[in-house]
mmCIF file as gemmi writes it, N, C-alpha and C atoms, coordinates in Angstrom:
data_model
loop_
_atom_site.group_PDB
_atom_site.id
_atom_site.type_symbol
_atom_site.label_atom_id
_atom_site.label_alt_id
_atom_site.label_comp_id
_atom_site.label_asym_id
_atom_site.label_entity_id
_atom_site.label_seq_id
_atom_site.pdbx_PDB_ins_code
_atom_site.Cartn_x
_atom_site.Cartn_y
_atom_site.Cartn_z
_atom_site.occupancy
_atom_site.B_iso_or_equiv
_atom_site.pdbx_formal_charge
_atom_site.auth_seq_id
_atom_site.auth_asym_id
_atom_site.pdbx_PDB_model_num
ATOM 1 N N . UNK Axp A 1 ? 19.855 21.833 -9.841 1 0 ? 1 A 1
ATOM 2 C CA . UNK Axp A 1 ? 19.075 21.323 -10.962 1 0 ? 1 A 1
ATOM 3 C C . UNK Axp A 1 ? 19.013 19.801 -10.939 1 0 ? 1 A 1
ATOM 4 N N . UNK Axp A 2 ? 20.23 19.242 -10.718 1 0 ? 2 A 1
ATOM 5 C CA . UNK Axp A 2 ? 20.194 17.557 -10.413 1 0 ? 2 A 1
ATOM 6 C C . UNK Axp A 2 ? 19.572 16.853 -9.48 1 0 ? 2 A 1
ATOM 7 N N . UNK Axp A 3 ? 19.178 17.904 -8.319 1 0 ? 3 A 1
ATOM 8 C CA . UNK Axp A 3 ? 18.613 17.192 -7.963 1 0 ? 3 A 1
ATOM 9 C C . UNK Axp A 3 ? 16.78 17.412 -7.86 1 0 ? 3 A 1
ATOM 10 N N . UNK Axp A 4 ? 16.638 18.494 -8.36 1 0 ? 4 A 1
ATOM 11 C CA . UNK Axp A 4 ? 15.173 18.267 -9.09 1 0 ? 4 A 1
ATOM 12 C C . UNK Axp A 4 ? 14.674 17.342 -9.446 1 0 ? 4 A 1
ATOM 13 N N . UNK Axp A 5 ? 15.713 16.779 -10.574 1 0 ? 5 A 1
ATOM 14 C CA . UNK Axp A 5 ? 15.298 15.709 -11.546 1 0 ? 5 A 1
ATOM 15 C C . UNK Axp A 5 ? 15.496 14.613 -10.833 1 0 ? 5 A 1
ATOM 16 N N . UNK Axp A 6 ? 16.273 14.346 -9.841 1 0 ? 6 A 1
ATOM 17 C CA . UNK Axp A 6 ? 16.131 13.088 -8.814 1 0 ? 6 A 1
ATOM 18 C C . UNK Axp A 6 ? 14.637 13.063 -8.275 1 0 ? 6 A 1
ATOM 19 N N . UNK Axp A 7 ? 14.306 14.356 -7.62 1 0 ? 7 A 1
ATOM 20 C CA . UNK Axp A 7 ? 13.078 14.004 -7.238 1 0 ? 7 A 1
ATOM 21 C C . UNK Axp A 7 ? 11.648 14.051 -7.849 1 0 ? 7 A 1
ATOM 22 N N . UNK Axp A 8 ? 12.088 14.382 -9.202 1 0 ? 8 A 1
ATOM 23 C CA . UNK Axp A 8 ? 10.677 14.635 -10.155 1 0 ? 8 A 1
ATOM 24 C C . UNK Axp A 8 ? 10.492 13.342 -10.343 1 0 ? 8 A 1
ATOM 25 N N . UNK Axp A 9 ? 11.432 12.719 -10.807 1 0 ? 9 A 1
ATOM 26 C CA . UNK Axp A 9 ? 11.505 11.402 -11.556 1 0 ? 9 A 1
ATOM 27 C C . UNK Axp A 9 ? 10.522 10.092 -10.599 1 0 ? 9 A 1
ATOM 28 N N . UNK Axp A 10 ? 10.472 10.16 -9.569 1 0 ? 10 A 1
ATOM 29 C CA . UNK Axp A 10 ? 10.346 9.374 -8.469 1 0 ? 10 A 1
ATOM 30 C C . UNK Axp A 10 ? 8.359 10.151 -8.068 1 0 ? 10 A 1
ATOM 31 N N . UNK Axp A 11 ? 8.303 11.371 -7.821 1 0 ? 11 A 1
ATOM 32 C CA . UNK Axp A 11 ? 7.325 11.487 -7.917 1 0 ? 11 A 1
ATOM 33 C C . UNK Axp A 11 ? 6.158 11.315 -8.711 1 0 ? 11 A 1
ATOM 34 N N . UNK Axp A 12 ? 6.903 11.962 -10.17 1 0 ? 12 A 1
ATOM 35 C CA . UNK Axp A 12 ? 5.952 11.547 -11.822 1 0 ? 12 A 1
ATOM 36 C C . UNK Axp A 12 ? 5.416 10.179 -11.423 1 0 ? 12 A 1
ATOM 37 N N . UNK Axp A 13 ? 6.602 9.088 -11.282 1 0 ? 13 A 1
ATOM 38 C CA . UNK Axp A 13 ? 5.759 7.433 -11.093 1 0 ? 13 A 1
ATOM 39 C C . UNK Axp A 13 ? 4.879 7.139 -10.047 1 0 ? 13 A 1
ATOM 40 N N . UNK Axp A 14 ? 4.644 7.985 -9.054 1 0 ? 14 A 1
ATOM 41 C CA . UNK Axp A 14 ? 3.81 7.498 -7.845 1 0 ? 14 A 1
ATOM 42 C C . UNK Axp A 14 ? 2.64 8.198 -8.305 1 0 ? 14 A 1
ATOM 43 N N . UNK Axp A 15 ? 2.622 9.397 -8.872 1 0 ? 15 A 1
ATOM 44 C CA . UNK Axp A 15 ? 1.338 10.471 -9.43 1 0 ? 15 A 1
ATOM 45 C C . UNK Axp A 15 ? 1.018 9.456 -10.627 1 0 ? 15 A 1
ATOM 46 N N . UNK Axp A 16 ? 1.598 8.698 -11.014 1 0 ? 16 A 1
ATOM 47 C CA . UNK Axp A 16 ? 1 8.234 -12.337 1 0 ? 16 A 1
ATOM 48 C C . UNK Axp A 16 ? 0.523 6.968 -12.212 1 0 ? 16 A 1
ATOM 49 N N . UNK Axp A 17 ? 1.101 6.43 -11.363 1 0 ? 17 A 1
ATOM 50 C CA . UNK Axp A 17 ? 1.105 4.569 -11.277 1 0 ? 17 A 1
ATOM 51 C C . UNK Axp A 17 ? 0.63 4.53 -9.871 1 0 ? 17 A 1
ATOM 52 N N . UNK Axp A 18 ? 1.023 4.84 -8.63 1 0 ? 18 A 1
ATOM 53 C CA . UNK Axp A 18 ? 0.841 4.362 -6.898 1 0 ? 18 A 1
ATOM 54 C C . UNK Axp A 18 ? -0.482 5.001 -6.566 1 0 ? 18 A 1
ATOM 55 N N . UNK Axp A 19 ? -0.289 6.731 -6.74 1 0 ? 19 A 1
ATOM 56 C CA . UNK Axp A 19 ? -1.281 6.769 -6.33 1 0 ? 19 A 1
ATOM 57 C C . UNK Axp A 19 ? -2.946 6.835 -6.297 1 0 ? 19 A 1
ATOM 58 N N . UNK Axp A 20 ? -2.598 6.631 -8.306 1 0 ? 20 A 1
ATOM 59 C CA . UNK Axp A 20 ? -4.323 6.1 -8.427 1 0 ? 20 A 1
ATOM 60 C C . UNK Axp A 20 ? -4.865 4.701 -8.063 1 0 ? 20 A 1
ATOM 61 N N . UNK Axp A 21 ? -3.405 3.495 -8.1 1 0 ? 21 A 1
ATOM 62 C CA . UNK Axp A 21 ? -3.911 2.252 -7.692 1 0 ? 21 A 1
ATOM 63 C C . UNK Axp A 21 ? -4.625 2.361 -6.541 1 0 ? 21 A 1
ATOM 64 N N . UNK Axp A 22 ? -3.49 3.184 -5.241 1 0 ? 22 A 1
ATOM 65 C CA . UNK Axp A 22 ? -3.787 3.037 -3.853 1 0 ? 22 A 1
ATOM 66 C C . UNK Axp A 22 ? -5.473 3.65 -3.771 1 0 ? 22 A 1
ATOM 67 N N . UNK Axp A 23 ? -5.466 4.632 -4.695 1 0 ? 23 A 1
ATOM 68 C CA . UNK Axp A 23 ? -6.93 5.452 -4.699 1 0 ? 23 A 1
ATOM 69 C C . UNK Axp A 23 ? -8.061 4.335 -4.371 1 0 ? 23 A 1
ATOM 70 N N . UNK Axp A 24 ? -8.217 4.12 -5.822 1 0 ? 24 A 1
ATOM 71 C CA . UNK Axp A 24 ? -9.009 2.475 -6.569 1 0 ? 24 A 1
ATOM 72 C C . UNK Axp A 24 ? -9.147 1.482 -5.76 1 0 ? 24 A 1
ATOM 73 N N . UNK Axp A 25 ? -7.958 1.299 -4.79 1 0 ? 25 A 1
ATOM 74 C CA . UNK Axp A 25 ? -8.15 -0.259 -3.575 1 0 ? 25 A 1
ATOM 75 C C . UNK Axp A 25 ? -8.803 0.095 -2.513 1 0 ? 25 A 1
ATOM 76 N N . UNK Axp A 26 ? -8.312 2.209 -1.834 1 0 ? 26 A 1
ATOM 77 C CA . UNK Axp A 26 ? -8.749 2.095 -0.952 1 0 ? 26 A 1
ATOM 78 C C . UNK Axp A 26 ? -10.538 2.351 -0.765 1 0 ? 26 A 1
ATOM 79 N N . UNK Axp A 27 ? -11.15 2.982 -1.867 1 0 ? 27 A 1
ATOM 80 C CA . UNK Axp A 27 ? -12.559 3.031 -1.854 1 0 ? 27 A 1
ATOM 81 C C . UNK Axp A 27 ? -12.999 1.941 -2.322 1 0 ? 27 A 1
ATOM 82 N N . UNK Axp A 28 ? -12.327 0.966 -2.968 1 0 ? 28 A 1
ATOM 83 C CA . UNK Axp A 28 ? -13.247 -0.506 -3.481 1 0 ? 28 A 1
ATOM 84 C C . UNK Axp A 28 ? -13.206 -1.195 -1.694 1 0 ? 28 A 1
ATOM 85 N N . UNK Axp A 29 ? -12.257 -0.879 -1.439 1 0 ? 29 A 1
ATOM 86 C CA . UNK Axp A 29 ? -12.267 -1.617 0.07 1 0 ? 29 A 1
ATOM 87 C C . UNK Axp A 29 ? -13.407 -0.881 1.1 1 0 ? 29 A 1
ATOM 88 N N . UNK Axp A 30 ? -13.549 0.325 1.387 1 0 ? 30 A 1
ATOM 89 C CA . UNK Axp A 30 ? -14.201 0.966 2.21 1 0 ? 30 A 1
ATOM 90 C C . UNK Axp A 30 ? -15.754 0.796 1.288 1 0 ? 30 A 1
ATOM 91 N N . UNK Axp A 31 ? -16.006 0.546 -0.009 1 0 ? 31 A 1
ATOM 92 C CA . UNK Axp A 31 ? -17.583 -0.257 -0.634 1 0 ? 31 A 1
ATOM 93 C C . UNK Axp A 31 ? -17.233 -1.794 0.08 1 0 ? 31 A 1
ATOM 94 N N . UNK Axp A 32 ? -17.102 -2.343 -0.11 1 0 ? 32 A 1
ATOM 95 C CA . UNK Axp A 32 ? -16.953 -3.812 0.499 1 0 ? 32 A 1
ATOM 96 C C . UNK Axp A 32 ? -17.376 -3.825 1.876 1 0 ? 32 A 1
ATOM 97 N N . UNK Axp A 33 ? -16.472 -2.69 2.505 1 0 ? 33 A 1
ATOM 98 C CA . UNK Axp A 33 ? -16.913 -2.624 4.104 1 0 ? 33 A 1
ATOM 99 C C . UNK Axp A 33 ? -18.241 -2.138 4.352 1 0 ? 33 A 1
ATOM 100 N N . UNK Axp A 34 ? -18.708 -1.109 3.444 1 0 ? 34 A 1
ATOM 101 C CA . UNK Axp A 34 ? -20.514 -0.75 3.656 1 0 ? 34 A 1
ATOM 102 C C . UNK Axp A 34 ? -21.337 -1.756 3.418 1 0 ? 34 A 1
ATOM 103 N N . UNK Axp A 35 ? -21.613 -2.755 2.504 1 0 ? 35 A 1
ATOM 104 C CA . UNK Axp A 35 ? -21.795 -3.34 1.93 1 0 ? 35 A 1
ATOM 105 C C . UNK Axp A 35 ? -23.247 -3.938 3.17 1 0 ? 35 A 1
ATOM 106 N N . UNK Axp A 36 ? -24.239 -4.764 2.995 1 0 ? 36 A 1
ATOM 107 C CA . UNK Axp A 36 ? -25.065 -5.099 4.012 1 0 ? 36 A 1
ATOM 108 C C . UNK Axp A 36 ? -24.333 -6.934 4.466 1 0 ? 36 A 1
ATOM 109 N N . UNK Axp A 37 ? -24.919 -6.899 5.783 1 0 ? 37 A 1
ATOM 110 C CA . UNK Axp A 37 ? -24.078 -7.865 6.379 1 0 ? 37 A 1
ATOM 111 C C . UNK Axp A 37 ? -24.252 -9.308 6.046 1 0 ? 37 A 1
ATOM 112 N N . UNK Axp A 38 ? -23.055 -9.724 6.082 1 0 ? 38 A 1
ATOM 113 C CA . UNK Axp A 38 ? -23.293 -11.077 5.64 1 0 ? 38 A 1
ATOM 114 C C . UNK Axp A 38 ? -24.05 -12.573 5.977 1 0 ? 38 A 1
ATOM 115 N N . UNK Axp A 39 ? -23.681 -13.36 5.713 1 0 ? 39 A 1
ATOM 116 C CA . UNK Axp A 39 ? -24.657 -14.214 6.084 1 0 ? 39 A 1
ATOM 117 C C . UNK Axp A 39 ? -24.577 -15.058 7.494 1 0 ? 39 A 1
ATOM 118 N N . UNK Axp A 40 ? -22.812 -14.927 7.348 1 0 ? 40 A 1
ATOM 119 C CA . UNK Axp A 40 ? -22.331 -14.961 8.883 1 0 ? 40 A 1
ATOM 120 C C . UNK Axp A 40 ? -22.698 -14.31 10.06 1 0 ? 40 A 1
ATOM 121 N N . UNK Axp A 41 ? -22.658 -12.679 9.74 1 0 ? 41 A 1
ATOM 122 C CA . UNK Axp A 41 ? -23.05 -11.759 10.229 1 0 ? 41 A 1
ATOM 123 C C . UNK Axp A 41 ? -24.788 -12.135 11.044 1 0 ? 41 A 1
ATOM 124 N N . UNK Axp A 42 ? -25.557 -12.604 10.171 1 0 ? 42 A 1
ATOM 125 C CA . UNK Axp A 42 ? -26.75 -12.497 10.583 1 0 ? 42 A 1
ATOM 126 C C . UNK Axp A 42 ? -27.019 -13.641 11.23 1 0 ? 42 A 1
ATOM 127 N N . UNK Axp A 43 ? -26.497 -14.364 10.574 1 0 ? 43 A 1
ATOM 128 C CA . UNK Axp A 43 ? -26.628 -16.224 11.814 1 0 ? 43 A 1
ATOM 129 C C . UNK Axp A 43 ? -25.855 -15.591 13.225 1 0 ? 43 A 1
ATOM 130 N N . UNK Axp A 44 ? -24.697 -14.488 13.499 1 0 ? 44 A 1
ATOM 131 C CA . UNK Axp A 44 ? -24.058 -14.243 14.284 1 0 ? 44 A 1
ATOM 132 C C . UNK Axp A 44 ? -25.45 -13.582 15.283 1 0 ? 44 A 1
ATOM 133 N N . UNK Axp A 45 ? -26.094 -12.707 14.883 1 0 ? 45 A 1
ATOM 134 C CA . UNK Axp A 45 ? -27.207 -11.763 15.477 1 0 ? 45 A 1
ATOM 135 C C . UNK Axp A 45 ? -28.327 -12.825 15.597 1 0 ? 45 A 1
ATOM 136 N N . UNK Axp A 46 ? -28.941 -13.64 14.826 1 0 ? 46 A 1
ATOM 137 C CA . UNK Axp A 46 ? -29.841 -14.464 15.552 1 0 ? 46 A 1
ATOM 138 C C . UNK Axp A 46 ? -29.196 -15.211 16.567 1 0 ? 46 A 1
ATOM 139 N N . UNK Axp A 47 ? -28.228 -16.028 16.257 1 0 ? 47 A 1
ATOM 140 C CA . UNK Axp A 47 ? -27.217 -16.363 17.91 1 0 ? 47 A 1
ATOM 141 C C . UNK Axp A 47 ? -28.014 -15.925 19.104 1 0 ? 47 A 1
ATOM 142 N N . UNK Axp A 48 ? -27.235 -14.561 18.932 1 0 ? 48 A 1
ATOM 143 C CA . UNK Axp A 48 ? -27.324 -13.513 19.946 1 0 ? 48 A 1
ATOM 144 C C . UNK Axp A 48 ? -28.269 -13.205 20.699 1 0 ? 48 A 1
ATOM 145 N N . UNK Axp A 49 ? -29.418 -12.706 19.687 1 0 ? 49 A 1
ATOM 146 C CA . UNK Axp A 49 ? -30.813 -12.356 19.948 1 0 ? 49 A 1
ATOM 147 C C . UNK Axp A 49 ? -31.35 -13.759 20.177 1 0 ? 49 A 1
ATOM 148 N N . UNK Axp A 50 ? -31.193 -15.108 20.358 1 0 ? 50 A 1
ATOM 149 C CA . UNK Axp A 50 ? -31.777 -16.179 20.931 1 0 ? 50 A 1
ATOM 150 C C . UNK Axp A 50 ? -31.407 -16.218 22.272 1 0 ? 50 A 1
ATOM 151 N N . UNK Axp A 51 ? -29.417 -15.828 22.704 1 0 ? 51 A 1
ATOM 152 C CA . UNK Axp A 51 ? -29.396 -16.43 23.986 1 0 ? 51 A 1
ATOM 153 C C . UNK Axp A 51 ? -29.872 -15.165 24.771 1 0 ? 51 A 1
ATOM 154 N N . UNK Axp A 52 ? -29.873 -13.638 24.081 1 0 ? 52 A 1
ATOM 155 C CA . UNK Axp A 52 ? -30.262 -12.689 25.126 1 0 ? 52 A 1
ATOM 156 C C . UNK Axp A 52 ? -31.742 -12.988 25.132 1 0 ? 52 A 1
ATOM 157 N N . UNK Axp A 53 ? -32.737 -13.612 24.183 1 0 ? 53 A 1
ATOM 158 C CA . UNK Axp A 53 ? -34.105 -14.083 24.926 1 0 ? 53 A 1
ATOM 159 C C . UNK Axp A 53 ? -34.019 -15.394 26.261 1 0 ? 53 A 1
ATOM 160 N N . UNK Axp A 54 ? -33.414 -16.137 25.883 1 0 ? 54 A 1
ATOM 161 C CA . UNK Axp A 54 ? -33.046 -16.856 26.867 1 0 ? 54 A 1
ATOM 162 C C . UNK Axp A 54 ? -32.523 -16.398 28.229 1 0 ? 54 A 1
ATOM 163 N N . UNK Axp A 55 ? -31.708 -15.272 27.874 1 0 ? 55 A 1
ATOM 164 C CA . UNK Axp A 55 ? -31.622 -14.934 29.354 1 0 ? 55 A 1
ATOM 165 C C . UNK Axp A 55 ? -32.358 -13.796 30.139 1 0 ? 55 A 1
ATOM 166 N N . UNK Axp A 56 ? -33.328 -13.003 29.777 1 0 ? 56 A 1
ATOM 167 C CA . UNK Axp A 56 ? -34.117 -12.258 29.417 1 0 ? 56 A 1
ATOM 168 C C . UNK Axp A 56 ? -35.272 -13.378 30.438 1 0 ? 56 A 1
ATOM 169 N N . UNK Axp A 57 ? -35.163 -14.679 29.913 1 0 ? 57 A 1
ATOM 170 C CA . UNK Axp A 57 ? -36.322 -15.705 30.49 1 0 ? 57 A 1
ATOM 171 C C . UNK Axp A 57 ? -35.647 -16.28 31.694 1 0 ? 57 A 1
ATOM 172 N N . UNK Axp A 58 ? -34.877 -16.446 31.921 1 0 ? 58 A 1
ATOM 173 C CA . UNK Axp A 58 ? -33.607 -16.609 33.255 1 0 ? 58 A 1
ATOM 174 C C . UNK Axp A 58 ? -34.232 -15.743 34.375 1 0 ? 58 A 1
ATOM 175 N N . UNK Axp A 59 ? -34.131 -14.475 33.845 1 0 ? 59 A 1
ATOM 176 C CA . UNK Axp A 59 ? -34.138 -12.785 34.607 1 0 ? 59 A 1
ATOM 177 C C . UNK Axp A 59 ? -35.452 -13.041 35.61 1 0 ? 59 A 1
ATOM 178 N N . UNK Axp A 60 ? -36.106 -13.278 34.126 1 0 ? 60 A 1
ATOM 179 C CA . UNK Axp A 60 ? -37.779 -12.998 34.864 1 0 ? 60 A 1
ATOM 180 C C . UNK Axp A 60 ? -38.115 -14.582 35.641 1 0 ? 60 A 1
ATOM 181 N N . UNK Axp A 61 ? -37.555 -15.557 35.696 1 0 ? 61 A 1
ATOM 182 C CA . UNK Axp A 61 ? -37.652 -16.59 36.507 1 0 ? 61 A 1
ATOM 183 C C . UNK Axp A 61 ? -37.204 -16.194 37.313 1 0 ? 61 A 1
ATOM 184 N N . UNK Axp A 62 ? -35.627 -15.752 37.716 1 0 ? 62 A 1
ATOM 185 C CA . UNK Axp A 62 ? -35.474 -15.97 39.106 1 0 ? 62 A 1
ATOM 186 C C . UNK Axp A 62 ? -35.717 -14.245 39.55 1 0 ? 62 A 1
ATOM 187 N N . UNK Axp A 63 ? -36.198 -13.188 39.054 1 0 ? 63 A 1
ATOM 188 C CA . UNK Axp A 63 ? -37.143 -12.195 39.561 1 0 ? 63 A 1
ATOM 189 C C . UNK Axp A 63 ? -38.786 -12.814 40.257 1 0 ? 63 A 1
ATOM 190 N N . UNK Axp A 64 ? -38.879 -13.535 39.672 1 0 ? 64 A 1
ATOM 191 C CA . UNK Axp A 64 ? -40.108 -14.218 40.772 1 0 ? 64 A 1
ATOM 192 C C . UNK Axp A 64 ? -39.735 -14.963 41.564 1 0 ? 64 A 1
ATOM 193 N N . UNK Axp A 65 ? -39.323 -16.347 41.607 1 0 ? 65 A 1
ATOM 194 C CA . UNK Axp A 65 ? -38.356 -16.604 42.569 1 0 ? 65 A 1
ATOM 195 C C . UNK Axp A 65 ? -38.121 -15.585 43.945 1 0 ? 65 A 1
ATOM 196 N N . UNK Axp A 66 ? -37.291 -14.289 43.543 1 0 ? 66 A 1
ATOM 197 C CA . UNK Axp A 66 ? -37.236 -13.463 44.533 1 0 ? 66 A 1
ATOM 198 C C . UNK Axp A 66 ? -38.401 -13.008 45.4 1 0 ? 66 A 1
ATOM 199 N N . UNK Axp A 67 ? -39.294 -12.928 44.13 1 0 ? 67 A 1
ATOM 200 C CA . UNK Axp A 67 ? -40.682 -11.948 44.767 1 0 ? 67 A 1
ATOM 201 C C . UNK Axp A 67 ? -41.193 -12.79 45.485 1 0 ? 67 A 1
ATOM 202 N N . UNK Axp A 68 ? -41.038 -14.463 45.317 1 0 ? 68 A 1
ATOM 203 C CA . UNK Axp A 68 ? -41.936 -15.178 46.301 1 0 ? 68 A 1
ATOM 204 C C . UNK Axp A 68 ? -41.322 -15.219 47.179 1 0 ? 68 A 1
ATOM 205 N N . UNK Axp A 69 ? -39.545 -15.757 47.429 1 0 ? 69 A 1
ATOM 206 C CA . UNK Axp A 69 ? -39.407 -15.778 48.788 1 0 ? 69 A 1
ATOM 207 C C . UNK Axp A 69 ? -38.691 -14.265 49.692 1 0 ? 69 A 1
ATOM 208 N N . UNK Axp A 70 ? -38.413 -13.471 49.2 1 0 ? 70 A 1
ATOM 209 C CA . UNK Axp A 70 ? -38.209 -12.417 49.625 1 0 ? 70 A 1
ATOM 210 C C . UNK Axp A 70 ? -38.664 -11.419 49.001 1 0 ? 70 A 1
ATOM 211 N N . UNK Axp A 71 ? -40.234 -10.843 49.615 1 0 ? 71 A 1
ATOM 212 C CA . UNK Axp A 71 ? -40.665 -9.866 48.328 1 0 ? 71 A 1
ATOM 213 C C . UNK Axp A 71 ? -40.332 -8.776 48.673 1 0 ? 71 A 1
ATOM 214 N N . UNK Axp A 72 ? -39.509 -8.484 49.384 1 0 ? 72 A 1
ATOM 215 C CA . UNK Axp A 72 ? -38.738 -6.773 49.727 1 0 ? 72 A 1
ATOM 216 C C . UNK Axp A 72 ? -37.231 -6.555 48.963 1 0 ? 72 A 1
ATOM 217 N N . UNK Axp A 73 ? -37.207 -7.818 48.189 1 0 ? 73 A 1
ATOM 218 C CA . UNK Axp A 73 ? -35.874 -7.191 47.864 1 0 ? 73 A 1
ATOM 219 C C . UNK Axp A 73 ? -35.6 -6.887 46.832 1 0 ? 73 A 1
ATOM 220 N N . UNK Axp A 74 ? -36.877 -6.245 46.056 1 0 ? 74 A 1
ATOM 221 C CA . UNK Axp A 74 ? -36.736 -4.977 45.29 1 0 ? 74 A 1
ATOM 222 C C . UNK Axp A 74 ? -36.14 -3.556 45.682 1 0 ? 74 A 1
ATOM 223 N N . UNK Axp A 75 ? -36.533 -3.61 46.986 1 0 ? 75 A 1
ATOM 224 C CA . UNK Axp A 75 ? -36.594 -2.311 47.37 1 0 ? 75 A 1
ATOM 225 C C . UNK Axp A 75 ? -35.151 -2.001 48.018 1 0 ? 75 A 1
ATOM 226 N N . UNK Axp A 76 ? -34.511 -3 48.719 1 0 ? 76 A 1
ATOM 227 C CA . UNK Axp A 76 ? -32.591 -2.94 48.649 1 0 ? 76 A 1
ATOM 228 C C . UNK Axp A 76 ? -32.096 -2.337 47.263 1 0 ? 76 A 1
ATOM 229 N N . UNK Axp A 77 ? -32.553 -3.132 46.194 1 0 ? 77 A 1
ATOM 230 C CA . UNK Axp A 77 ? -31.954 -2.925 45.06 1 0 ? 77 A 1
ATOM 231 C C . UNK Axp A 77 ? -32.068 -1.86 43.962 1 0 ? 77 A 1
ATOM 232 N N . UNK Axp A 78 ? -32.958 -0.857 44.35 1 0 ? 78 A 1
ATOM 233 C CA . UNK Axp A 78 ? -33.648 -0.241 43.44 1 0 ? 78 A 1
ATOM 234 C C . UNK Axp A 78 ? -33.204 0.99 43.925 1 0 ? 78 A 1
């Protein structure tokens, strides 16, 4: 019987107090994480999407390049 009440006592406070806090933090946290991206986020993706146009313009320079002075070497590579 004593030790029931050791372990009721200890559970009652986590059912009453821990584990609705932990509830409450962990879905306010996982909304925060859906949330649409920030402003960092999107300066991060134009970044991105500038240097992959840039290199995208690299590609197709020295793809001609190739084609003028070696125009077979598509066909090694392909």
């Amino acid at each position: 019987m004593m030790s029931s009440v050791l372990f009721s006592g200890p559970l009652i406070v986590f059912l009453i107090f821990v584990a609705p806090l932990w509830l409450i933090l962990h879905y306010r946290s996982k909304r925060k994480m859906s949330n649409n991206l920030s402003s960092d986020d999107h300066e991060r993706i134009h970044m991105l999407t500038e240097k992959a146009r840039g290199l995208q313009t690299r590609l197709e320079t020295l793809e001609r390049i190739l084609d003028a002075e070696s125009p077979s070497w598509r066909n090694r590579y392909e």
